[in-house]
C-alpha positions as CSV (number, residue, x, y, z in Angstrom):
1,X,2.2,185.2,38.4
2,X,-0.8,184.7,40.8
3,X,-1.8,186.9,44.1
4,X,-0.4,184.5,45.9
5,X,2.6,184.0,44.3
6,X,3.1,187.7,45.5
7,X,1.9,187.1,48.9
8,X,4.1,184.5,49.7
9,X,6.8,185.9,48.0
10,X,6.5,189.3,50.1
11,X,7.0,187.3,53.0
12,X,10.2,185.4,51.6
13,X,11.7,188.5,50.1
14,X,12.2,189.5,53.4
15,X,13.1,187.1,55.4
16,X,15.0,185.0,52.3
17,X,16.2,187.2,49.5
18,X,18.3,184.8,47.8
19,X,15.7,182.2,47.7
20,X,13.1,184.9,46.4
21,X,15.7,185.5,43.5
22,X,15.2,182.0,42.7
23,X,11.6,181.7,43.1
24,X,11.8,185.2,40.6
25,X,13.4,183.2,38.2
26,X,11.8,179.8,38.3
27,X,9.9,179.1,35.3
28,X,7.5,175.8,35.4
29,X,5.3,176.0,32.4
30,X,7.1,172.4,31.3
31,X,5.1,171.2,34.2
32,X,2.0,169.2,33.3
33,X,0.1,170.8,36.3
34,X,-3.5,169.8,37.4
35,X,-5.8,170.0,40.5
36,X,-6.9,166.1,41.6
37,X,-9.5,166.5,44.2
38,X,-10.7,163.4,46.5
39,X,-11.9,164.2,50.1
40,X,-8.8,167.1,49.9
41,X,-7.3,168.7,47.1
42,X,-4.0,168.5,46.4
43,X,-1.6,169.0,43.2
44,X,-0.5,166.7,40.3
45,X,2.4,167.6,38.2
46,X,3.5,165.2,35.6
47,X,1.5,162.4,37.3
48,X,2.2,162.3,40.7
49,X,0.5,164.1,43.5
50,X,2.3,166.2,45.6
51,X,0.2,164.6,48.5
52,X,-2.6,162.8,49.3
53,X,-6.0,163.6,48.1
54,X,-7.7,161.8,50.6
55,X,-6.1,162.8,54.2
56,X,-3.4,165.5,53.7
57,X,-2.9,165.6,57.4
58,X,-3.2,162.4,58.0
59,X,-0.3,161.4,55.3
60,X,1.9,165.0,57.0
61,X,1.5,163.3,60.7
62,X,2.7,159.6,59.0
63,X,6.3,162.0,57.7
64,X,6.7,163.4,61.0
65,X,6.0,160.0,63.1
66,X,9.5,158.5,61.4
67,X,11.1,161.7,63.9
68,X,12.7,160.9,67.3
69,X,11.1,161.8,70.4
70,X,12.0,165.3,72.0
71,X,14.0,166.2,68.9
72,X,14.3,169.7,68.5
73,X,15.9,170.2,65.1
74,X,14.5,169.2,62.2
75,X,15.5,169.4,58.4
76,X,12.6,168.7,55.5
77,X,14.0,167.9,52.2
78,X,11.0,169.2,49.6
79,X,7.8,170.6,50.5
80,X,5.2,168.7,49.2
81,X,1.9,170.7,49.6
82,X,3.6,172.1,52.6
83,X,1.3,170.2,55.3
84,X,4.3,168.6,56.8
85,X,6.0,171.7,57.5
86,X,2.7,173.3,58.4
87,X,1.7,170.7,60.9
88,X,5.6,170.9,62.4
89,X,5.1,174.0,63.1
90,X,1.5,173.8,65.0
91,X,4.3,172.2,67.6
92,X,2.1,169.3,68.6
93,X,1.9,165.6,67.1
94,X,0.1,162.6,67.9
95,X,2.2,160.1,69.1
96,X,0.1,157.2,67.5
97,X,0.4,154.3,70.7
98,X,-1.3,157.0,72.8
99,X,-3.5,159.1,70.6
100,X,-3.1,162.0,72.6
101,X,-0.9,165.4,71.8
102,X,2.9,165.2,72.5
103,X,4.1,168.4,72.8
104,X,7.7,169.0,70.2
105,X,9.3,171.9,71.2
106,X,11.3,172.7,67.6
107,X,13.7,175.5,67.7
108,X,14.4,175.0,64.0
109,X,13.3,173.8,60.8
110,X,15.1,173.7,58.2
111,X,13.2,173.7,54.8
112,X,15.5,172.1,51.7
113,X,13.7,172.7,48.5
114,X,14.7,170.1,46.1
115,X,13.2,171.8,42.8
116,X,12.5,175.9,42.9
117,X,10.6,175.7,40.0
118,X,8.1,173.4,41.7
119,X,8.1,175.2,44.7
120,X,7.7,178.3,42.7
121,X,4.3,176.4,41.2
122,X,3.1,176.1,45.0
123,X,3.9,179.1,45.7
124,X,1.3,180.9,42.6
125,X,-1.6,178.6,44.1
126,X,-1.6,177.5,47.8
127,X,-1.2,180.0,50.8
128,X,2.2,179.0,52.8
129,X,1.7,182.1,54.5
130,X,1.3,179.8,57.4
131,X,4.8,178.6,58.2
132,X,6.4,180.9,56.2
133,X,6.2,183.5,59.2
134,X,7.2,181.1,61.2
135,X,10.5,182.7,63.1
136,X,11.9,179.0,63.4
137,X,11.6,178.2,59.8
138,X,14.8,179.0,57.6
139,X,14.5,178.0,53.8
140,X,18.0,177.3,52.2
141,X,19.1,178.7,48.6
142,X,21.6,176.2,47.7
143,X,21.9,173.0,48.8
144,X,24.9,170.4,49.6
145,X,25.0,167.3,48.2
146,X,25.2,165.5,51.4
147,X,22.3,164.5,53.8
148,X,22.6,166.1,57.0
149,X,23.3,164.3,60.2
150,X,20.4,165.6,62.3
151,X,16.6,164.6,61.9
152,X,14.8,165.0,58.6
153,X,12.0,164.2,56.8
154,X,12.1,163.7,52.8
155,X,8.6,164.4,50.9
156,X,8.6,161.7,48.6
157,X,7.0,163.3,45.8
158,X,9.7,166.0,46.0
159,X,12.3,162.9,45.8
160,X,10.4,162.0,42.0
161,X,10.4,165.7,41.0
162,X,14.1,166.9,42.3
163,X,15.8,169.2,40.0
164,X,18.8,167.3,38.3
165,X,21.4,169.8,39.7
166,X,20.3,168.0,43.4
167,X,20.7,164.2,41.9
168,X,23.2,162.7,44.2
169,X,21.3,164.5,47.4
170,X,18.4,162.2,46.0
171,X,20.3,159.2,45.8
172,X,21.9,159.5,49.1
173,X,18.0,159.9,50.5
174,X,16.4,157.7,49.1
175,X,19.0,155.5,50.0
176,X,18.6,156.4,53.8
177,X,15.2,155.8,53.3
178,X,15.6,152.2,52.2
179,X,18.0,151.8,54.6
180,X,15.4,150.2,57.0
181,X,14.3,148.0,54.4
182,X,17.5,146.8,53.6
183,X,18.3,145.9,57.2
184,X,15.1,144.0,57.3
185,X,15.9,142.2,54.3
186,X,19.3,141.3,56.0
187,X,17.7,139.9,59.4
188,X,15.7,138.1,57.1
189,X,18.8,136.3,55.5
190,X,19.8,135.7,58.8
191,X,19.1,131.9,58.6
192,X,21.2,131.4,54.9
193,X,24.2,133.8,56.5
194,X,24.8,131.6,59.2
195,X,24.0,128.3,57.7
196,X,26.7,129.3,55.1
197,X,29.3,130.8,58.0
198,X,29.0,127.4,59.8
199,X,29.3,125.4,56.3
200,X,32.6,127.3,55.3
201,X,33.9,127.6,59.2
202,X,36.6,124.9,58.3
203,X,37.8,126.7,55.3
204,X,37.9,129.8,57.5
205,X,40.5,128.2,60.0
206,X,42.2,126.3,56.8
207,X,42.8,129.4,54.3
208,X,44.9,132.1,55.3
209,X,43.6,135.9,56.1
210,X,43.4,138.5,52.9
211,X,45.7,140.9,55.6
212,X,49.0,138.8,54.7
213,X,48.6,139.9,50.7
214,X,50.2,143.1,52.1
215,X,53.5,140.8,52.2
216,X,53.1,139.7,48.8
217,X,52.1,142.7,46.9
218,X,53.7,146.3,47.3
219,X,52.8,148.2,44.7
220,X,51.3,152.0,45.1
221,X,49.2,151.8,42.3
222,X,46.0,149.5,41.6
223,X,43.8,148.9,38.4
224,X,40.5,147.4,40.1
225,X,38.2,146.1,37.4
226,X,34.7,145.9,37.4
227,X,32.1,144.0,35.2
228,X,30.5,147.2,33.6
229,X,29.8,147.7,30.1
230,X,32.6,150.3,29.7
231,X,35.3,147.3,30.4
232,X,35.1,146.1,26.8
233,X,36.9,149.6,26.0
234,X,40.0,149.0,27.9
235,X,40.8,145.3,27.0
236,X,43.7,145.8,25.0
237,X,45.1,148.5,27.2
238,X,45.1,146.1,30.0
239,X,46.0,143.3,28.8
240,X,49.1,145.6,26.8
241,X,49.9,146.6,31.0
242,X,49.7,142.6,32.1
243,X,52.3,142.2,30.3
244,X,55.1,144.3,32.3
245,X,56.7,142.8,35.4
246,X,54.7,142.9,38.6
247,X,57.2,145.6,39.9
248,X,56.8,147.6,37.1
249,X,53.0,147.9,36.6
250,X,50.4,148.2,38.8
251,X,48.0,145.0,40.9
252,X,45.5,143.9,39.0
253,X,41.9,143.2,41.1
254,X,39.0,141.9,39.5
255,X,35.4,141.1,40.9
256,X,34.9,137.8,40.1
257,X,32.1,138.2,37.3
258,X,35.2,140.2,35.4
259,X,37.4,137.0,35.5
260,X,35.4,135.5,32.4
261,X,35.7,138.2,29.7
262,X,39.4,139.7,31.1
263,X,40.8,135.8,30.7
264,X,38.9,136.0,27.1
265,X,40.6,138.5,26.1
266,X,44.6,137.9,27.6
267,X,44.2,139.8,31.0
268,X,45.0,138.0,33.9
269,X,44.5,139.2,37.4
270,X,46.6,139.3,40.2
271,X,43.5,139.2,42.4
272,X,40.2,138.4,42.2
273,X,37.2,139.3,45.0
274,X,34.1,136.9,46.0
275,X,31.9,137.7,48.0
276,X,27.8,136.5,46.4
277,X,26.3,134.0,48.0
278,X,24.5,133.0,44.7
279,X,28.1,132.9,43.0
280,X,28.5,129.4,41.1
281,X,31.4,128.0,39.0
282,X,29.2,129.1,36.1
283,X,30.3,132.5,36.7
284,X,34.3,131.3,36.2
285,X,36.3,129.9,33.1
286,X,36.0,126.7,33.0
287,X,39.9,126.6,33.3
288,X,41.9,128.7,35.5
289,X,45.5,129.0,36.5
290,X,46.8,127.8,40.0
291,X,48.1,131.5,40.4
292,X,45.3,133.9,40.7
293,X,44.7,134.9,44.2
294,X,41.2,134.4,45.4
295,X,39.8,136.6,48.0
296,X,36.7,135.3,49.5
297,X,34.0,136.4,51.9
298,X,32.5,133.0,53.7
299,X,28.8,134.0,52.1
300,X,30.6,132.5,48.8
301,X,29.5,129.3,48.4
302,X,31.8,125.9,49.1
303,X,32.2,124.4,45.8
304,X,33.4,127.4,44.7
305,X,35.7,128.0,47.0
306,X,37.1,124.5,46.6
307,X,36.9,124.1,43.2
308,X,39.2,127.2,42.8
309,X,42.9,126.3,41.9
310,X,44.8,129.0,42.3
311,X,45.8,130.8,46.3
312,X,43.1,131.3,48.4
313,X,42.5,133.9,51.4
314,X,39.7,134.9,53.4
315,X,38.0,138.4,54.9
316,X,35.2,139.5,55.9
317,X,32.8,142.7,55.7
318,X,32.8,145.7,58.4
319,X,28.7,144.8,59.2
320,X,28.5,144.0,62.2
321,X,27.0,140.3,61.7
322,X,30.8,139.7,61.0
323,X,31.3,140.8,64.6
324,X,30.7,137.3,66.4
325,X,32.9,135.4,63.8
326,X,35.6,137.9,64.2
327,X,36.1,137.1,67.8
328,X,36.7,133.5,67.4
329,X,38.8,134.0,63.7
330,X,40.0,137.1,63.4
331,X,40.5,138.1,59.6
332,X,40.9,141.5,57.3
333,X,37.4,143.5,57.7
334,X,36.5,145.2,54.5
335,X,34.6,148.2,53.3
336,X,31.3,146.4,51.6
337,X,28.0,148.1,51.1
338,X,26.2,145.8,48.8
339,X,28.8,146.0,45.5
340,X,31.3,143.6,45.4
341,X,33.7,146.8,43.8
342,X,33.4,148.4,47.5
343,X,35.7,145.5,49.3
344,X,37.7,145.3,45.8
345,X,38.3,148.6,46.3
346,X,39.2,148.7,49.8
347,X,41.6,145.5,49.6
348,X,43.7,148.1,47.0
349,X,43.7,150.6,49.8
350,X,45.1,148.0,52.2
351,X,47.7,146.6,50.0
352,X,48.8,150.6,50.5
353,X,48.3,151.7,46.7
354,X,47.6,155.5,46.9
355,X,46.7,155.6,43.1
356,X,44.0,153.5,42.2
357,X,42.0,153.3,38.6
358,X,38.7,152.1,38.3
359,X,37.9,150.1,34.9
360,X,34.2,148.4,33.9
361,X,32.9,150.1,37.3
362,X,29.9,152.0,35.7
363,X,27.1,152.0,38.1
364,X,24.7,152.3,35.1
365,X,23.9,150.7,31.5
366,X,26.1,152.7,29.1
367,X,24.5,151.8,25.4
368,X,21.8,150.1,27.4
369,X,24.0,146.7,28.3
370,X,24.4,145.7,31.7
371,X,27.7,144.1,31.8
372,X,30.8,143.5,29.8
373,X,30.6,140.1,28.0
374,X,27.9,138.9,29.5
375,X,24.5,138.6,27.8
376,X,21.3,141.0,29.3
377,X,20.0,139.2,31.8
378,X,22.7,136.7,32.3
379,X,23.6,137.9,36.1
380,X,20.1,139.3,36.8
381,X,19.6,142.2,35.6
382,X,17.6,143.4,32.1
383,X,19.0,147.1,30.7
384,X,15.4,147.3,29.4
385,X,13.9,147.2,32.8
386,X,15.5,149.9,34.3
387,X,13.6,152.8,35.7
388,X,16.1,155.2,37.2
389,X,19.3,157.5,36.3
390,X,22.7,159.2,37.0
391,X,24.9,161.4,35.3
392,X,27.9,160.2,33.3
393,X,31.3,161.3,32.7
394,X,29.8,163.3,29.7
395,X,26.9,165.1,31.8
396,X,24.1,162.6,29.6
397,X,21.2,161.0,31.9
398,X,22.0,157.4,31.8
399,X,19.6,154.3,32.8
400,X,20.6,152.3,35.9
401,X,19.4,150.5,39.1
402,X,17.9,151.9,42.3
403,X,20.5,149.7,44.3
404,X,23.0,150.8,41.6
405,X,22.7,154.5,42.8
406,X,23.2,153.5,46.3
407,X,26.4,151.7,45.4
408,X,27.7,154.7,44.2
409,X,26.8,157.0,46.8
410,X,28.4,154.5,49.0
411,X,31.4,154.3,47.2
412,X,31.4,157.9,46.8
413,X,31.6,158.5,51.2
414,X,34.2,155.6,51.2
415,X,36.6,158.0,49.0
416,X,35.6,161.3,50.6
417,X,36.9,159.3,53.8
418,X,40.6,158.6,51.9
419,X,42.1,162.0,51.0
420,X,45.3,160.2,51.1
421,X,44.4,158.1,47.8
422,X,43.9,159.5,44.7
423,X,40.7,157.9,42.6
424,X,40.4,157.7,38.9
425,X,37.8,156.9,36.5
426,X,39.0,155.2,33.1
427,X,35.8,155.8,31.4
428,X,33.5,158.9,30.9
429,X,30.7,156.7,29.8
430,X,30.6,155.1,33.0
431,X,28.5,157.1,36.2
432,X,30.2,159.8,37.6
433,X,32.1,159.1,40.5
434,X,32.2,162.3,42.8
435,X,36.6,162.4,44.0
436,X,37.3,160.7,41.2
437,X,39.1,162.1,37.9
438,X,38.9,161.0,34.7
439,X,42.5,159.1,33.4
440,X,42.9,158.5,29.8
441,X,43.8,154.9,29.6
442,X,44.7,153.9,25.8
């Protein structure tokens, strides 16, 4: 270890002594490490530079801009080269419509470091000596898994290095952090959603609301199936289950991209949930019953809706651009944050099962396919193309989709929120679902 190193680590064995332990411990010598020097110098590990190498302060001022006004707590998740939390604690910033100081008057910061072995690295060759003394600073040893409800900042390089032990804090951030973007993409649609609304308005007043299912089906248990790989496991098993009388097995919901391989292979759902707007009848058998329930957001589009033989009901999402519709056609609301499982899920919860098993509902590319049935590509998405990860059932790293994570962060507050229901996963291959067990289902 490095002077420094011991410097700052004098200062954190005293004021930190679990997170000097860690730091004791930390070993980076995997790290591909090197200085990259532009107008500043800054650190590269593995390729990506802890900040910027042209305007360090500059880039620390554009993390601490995203803070509200007159906020006086703050928690930073990573440390980059430590110039946010530095410049945080020089307790001025420039507010950027003015350019002139604006006083902050922190009483804490709260400094979450998402990888000890990189901080440890920072640590044995830049002086932090600076905001380490800092009395308002507090660095934690051990971090939960949730993002806290108070202002933060996250260092994105920090986000790209994160230990894996702190994987779903990283999902849930970056997340957060496309939030904004996500919300602009939805404005954006604006146009489509209500052009769509207004085009299915008289189907809305024709077709029944989802909430009257309740009367129909009773049970206290739920399979909700999914179009992930891992669904091509458990076709017999279901299909075995279809087989019993309603009252003596549990509703069957589907998402509609499952309707194709489960009627393929003798499993028929009770239930199946639309809600794409880029749906089409392509997606469907080309024969269907007249008795499979249809649950249908009005983003679905018309032919589909009327080409579909079977019962047909209507709901919408808890978003608020549902709000306006609500008012004059009052219908179910259900939990939707971008997967069509969420509502799926939720509709099981408000036809009062309390044991619900997820099948196909993988949130990843177990033996790099996307989907069940369906060929790479088919619905979008290439295995081959995929750039990001989550843990399975098993502990192995397995490839998946940015928006994918999200999903299952989502998915994974949704059930936090239901202690009342108890959530199982039918397949260890498939991401895993944090308050969900694993079932055996053969």
């Amino acid at each position: 270890m490095t002077e420094l190193f011991t410097s700052n680590l004098n200062i954190i064995s005293q004021r930190w002594p679990a997170v000097a332990s860690q730091l004791t411990l930390a070993k980076f010598d995997h790290f591909d490490a090197n200085l990259v020097t532009g107008q500043n110098q800054t650190i590269s590990i593995d390729g990506i530079q802890l900040s910027s190498r042209h305007n360090r302060l500059a880039e620390a001022q554009l993390f601490i801009e995203q803070l509200p006004k007159n906020c006086i707590d703050v928690t930073v998740y990573g440390v980059g080269m430590g110039d946010v939390i530095s410049l945080l604690c020089d307790d001025s910033i420039i507010d950027d419509s003015l350019q002139t100081p604006v006083k902050m008057k922190l009483k804490t910061i709260t400094v979450c470091p998402l990888n000890f072995s990189l901080f440890a690295l920072l640590l044995c060759y830049t002086d932090q000596s600076e905001w380490l003394t800092d009395p308002r600073v507090n660095i934690k040893s051990e971090l939960m898994q949730d993002v806290t409800d108070g202002p933060y900042i996250a260092i994105t390089p920090d986000l790209l290095l994160i230990d894996d032990s702190n994987a779903s804090l990283r999902d849930l951030l970056v997340y957060e952090n496309n939030r904004a973007y996500a919300n602009q993409r939805s404005q954006d649609n604006e146009t489509t959603f209500l052009e769509r609304l207004a085009a299915n308005q008289y189907l809305l007043k024709r077709d029944p609301d989802a909430a009257i299912l309740k009367e129909q089906f009773s049970q206290s248990t739920a399979y909700v199936i999914g179009t992930g790989p891992s669904l091509e496991q458990h076709y017999q098993f279901l299909a075995k289950e279809r087989l019993k009388p309603l009252g003596k097995r549990p509703i069957f919901i589907a998402v509609d991209t499952a309707l194709t391989p489960l009627i393929s292979n003798g499993v028929i759902p009770d239930i199946v949930v639309s809600i794409e707007q880029n749906i089409t009848r392509e997606h469907f058998p080309q024969t269907l019953a007249d008795d499979i329930n249809l649950v249908y957001f009005p983003t679905v589009p018309t032919d589909v809706i009327e080409w579909w033989p079977g019962p047909k009901y209507n709901a919408y999402s808890q978003h608020v651009k549902y709000d306006a519709i609500n008012k004059q056609l009052t219908k179910l609301r259900l939990f939707s944050n971008g997967s069509v499982l969420h509502p799926a899920i939720d509709l099981a919860v408000h036809l009062q099962a309390s044991d619900i098993t997820l099948f196909g509902s993988d949130f990843c590319y177990p033996n790099n396919k996307t989907h069940a049935h369906w060929q790479d590509g088919a619905l979008g998405l290439k295995a081959e193309h995929a750039k990001h990860w989550v843990f399975n059932g098993l502990g192995e790293k397995v490839a998946t989709e940015l928006n994918f994570r999200g999903y299952l962060r989502s998915l994974e507050q949704y059930i936090s929120a239901k202690p009342d229901v108890s959530f199982y996963q039918s397949s260890l291959s498939s991401a895993r679902i944090k308050g969900a067990c694993f079932k055996e289902c053969n």
